[in-house]
C-alpha positions as a Markdown table, in Angstrom:
| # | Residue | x | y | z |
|---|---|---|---|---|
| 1 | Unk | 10.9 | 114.3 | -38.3 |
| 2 | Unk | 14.5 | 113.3 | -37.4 |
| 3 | Unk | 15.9 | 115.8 | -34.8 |
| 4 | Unk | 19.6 | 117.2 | -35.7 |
| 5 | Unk | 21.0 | 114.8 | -32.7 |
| 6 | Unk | 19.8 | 111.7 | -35.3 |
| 7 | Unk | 21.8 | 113.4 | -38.3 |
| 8 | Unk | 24.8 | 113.5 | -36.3 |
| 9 | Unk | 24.4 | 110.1 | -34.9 |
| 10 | Unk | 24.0 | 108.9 | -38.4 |
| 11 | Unk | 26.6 | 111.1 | -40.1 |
| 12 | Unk | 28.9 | 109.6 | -37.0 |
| 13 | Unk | 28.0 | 106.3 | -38.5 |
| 14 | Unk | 28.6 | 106.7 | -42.4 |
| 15 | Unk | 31.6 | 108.9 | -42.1 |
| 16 | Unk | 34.9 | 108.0 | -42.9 |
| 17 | Unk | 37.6 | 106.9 | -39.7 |
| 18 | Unk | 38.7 | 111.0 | -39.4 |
| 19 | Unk | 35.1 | 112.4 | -39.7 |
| 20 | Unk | 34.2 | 110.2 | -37.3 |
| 21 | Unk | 36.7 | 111.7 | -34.8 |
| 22 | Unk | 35.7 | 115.6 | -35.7 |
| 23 | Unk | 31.9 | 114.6 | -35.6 |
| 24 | Unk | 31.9 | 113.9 | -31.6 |
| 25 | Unk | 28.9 | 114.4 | -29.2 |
| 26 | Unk | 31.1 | 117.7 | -28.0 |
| 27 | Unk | 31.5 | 119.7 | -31.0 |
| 28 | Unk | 27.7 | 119.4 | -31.8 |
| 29 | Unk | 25.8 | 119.0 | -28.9 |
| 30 | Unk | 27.2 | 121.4 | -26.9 |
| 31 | Unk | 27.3 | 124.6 | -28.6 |
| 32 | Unk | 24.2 | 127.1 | -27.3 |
| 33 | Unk | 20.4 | 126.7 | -28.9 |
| 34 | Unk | 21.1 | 129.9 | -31.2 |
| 35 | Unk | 24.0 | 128.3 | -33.0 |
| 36 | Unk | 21.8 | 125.5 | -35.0 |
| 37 | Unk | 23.0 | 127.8 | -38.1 |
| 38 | Unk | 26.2 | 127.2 | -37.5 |
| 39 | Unk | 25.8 | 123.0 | -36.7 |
| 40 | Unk | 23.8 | 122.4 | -39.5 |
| 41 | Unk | 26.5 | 124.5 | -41.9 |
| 42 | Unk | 29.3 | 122.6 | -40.5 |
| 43 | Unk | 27.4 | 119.3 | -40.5 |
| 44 | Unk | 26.7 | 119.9 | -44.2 |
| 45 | Unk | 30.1 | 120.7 | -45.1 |
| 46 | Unk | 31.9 | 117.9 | -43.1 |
| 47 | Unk | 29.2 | 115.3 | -44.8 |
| 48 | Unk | 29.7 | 116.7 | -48.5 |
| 49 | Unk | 33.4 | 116.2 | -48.5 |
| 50 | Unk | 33.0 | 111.7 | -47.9 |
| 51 | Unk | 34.6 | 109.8 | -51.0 |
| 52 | Unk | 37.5 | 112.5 | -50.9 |
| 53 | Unk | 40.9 | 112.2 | -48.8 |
| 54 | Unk | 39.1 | 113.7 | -45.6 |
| 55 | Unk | 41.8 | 115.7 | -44.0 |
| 56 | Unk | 42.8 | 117.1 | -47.5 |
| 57 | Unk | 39.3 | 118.0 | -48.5 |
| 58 | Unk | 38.5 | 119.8 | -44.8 |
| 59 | Unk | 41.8 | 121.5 | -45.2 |
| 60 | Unk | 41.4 | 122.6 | -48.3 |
| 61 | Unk | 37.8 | 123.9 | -47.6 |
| 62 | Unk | 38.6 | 125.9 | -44.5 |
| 63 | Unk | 41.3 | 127.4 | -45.9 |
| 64 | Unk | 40.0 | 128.1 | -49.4 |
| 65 | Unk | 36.8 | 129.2 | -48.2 |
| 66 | Unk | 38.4 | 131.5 | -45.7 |
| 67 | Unk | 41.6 | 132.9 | -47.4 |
| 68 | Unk | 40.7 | 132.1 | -51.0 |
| 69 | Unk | 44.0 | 130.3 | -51.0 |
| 70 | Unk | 45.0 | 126.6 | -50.2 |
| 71 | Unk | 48.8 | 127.3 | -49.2 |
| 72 | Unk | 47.6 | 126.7 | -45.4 |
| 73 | Unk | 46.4 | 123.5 | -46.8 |
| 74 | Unk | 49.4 | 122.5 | -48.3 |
| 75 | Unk | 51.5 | 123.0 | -45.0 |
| 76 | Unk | 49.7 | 121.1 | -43.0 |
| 77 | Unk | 49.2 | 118.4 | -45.0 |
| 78 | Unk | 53.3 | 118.2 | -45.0 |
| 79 | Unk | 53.4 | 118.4 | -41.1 |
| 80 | Unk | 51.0 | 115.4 | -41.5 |
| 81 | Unk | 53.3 | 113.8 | -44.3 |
| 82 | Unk | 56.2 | 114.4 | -42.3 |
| 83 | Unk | 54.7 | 112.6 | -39.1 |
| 84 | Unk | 53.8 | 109.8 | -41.3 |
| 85 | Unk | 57.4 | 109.8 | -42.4 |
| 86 | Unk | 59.2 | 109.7 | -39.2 |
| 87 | Unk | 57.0 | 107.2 | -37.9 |
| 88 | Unk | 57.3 | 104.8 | -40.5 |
| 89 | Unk | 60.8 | 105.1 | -40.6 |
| 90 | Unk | 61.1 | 104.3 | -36.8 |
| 91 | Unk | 58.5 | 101.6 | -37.1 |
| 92 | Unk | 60.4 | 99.9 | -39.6 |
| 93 | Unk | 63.7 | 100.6 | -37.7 |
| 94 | Unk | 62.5 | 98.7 | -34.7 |
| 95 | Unk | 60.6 | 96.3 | -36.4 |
| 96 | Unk | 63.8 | 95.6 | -38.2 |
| 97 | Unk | 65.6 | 94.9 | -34.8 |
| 98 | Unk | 63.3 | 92.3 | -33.9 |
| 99 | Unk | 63.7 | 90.4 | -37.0 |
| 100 | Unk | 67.5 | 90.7 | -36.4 |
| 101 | Unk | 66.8 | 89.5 | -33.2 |
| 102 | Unk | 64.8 | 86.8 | -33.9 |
| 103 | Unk | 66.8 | 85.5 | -36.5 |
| 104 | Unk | 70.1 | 85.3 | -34.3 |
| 105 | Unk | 67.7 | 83.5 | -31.7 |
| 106 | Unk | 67.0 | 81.2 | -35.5 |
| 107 | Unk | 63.8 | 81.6 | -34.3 |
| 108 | Unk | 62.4 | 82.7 | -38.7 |
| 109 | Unk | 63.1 | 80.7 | -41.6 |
| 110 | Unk | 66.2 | 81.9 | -43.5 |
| 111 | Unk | 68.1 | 83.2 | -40.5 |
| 112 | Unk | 71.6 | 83.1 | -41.6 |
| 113 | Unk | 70.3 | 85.7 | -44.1 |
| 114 | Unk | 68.3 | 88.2 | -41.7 |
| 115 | Unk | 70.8 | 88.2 | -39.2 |
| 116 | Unk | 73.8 | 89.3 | -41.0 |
| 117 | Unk | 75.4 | 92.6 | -39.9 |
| 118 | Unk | 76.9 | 95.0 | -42.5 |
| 119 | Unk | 80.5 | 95.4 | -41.8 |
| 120 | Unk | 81.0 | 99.3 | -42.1 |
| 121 | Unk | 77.7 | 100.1 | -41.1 |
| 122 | Unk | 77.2 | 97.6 | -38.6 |
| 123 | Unk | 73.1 | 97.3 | -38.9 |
| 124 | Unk | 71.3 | 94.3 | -39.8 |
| 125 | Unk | 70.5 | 95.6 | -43.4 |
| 126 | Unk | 69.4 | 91.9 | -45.0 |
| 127 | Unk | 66.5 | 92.7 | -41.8 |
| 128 | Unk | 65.8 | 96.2 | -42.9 |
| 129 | Unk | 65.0 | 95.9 | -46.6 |
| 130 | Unk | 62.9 | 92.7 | -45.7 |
| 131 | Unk | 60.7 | 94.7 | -43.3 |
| 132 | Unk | 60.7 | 97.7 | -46.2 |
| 133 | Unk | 59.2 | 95.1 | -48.9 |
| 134 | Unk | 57.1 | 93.5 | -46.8 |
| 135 | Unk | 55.3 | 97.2 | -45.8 |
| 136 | Unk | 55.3 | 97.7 | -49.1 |
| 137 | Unk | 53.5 | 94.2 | -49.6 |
| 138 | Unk | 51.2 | 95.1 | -47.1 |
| 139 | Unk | 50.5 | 98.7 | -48.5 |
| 140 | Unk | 49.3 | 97.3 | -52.2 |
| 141 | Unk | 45.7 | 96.5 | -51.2 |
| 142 | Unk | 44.4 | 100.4 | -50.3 |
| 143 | Unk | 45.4 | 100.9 | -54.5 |
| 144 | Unk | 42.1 | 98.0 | -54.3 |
| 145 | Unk | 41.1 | 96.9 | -51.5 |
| 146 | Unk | 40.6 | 99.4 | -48.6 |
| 147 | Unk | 38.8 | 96.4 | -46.0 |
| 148 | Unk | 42.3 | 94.9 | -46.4 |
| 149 | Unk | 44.3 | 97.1 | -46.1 |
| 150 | Unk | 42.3 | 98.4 | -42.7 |
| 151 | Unk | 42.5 | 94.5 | -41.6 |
| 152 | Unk | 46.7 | 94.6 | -41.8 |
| 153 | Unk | 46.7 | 98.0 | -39.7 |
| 154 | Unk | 44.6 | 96.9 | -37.0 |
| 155 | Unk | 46.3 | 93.1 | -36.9 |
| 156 | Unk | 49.5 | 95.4 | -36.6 |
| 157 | Unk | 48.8 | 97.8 | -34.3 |
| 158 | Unk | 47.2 | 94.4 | -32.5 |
| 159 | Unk | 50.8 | 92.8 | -32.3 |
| 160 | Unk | 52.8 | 95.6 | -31.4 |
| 161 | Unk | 50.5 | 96.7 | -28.4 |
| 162 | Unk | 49.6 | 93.5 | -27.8 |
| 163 | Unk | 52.9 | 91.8 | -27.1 |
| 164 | Unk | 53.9 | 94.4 | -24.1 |
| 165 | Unk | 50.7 | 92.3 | -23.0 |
| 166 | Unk | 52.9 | 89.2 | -22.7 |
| 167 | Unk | 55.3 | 89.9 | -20.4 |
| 168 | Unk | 53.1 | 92.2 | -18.5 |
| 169 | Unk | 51.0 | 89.4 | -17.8 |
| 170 | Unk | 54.3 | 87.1 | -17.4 |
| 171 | Unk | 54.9 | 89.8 | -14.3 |
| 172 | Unk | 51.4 | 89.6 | -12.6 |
| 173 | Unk | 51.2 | 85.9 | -12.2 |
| 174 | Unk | 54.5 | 85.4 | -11.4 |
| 175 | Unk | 55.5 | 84.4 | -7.6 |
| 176 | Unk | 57.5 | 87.3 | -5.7 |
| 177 | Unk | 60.5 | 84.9 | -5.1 |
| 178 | Unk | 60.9 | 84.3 | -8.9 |
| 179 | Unk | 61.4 | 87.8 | -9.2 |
| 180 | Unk | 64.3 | 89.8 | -9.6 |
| 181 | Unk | 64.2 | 93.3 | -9.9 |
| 182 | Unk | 66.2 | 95.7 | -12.0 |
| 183 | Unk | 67.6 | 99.0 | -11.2 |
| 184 | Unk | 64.0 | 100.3 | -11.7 |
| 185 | Unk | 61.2 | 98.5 | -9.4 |
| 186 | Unk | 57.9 | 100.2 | -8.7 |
| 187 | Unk | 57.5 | 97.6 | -5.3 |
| 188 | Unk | 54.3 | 97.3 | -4.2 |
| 189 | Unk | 52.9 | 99.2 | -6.8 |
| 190 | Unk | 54.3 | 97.2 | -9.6 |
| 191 | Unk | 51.1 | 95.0 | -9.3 |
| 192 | Unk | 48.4 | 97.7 | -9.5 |
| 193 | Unk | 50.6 | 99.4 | -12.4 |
| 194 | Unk | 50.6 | 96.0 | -14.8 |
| 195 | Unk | 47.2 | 95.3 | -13.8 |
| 196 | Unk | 46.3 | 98.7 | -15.3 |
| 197 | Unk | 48.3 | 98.6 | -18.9 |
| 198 | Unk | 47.4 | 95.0 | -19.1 |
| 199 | Unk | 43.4 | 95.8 | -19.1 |
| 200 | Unk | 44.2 | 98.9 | -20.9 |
| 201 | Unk | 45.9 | 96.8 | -23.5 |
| 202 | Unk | 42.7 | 94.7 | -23.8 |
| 203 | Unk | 40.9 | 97.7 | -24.2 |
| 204 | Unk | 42.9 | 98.7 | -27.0 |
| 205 | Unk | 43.2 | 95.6 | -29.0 |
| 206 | Unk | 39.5 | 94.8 | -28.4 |
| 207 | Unk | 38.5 | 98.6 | -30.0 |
| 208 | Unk | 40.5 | 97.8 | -33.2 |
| 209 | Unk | 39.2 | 94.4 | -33.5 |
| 210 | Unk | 35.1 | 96.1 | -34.0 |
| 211 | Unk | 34.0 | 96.9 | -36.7 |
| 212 | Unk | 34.8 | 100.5 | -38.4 |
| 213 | Unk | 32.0 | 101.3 | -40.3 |
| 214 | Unk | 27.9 | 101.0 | -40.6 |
| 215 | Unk | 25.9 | 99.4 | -41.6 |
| 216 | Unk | 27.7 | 96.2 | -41.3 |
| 217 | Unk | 28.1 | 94.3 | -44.9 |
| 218 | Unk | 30.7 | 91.9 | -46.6 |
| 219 | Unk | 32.9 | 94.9 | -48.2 |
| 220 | Unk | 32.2 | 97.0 | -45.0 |
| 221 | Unk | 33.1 | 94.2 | -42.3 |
| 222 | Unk | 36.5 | 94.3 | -40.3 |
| 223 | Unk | 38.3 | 91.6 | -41.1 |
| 224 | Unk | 41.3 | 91.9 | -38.3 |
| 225 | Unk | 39.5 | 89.5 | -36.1 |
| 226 | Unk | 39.6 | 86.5 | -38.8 |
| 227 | Unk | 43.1 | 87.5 | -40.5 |
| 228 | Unk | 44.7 | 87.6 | -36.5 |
| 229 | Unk | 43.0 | 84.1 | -35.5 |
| 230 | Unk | 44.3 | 82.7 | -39.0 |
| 231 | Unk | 47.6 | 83.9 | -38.2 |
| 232 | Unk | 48.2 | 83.0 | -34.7 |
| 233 | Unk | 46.8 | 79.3 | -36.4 |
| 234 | Unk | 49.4 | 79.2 | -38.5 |
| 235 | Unk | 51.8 | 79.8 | -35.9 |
| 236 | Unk | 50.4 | 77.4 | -33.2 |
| 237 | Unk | 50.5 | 74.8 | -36.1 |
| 238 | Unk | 54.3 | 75.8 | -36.8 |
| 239 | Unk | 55.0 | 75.4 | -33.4 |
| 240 | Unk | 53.2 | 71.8 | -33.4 |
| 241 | Unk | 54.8 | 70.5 | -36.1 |
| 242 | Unk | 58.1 | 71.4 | -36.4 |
| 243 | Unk | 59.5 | 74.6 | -34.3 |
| 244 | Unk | 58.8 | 73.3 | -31.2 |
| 245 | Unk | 61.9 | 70.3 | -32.3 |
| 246 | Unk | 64.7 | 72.7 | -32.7 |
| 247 | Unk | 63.7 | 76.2 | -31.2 |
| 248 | Unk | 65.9 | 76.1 | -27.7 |
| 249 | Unk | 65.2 | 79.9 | -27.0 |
| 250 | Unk | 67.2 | 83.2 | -27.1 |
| 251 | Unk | 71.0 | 82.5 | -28.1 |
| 252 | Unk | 73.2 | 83.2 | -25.4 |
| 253 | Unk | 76.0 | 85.8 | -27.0 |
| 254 | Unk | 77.8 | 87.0 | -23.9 |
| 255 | Unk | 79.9 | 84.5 | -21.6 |
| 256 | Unk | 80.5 | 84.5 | -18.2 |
| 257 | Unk | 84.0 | 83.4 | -16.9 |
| 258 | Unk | 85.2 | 82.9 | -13.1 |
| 259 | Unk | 81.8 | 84.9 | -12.3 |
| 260 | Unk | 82.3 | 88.3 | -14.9 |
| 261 | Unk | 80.7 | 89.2 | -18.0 |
């Protein structure tokens, strides 16, 4: 018969993304011989709440269960909410900046649009509501399609992580007399330090590039790795054909006269 270290292994496997992280080897494996009661209980719980929104349903069970009452429930869920929140709203901030950056730089299509500047606010605004429709663009498919919408989120957490990779790498090849430090150097362990994040970086992109769940089928299967190569096509191609005739680099904005800024 399958042993309870099977079940979990293939729980682990058919469990949704947050089960997946509360169904470890710890939790399980390590509690004493005389606690199977309590493994298999928790194991049965965790498994009968799949199809539901996980944290919800766990919260709601533990504190239902406990307290006959789901108010606990509720005010986690809007810590989580809140974090969600806040992080999307710097996301978009930032990601907002670099279109406005971009755009100065004409380095997008339409940039006299994305880089105008609103004159009492003075922020980029044409940039921030084009990065809020297109996160809402990219948000449709979990109403459908969850593979896609699991695709977009790794390809995005790919690019953001991935392109401190760039100039990271741009460091560790690059001769010493090139170089010119900044009010901040590390010295001689400025090598060992990129040579660190820039694996770690691999690392990173590499684990959301696998697949997510198992067994392996054509509305199970990670799609990141085919919509990133299609995309950095696209781009390459861009490049090819036509950026690569007018695209000169970042704008300089600040002159220098008789040697000051």
């Amino acid at each position: 018969m399958m042993n309870l270290s099977t079940l979990i292994v293939y729980g682990c496997r058919y469990c949704a993304p947050p089960i997946k992280q509360l169904l470890n080897y710890t939790t399980f494996l390590h509690l004493p011989p005389y606690h199977h009661l309590q493994r298999r209980s928790l194991l049965v719980l965790l498994l009968s709440v799949l199809g539901a929104f996980v944290p919800a349903q766990i919260l709601y069970d533990a504190f239902h269960g406990r307290y006959q009452n789901s108010a606990g429930a509720i005010i986690l869920l809007f810590i989580i909410w809140g974090s969600y929140f806040f992080g999307g709203l710097s996301i978009t901030t930032s990601a907002a900046r670099v279109v406005y950056a971009l755009s100065r730089d004409k380095g997008i299509p339409f940039s006299s649009i994305w880089r105008q500047v609103h004159p009492k606010r003075k922020v980029p605004s044409n940039a921030v509501w084009l990065c809020a429709a297109i996160c809402i663009l990219l948000g449709l498919p979990i109403l459908k399609i969850n593979v896609v919408f699991t695709a977009i989120t790794s390809i995005c957490t790919i690019g953001w992580v991935g392109g401190y990779a760039v100039p990271i790498f741009a460091r560790m090849v690059m001769e010493e007399k090139n170089f010119k430090a900044g009010p901040f150097y590390l010295g001689r362990a400025s090598r060992p330090v990129c040579l660190i994040a820039f694996l770690w970086i691999c690392y990173t992109c590499s684990v959301f590039l696998l697949p997510t769940y198992y067994p392996i089928a054509w509305d199970t299967f990670n799609y990141a790795p085919v919509a990133l190569g299609i995309g950095l096509s696209l781009i390459m191609l861009w490049w090819v054909v036509d950026a690569r005739k007018w695209f000169k680099g970042p704008v300089r904005n600040i002159e220098i006269q008789n040697g000051k800024v």
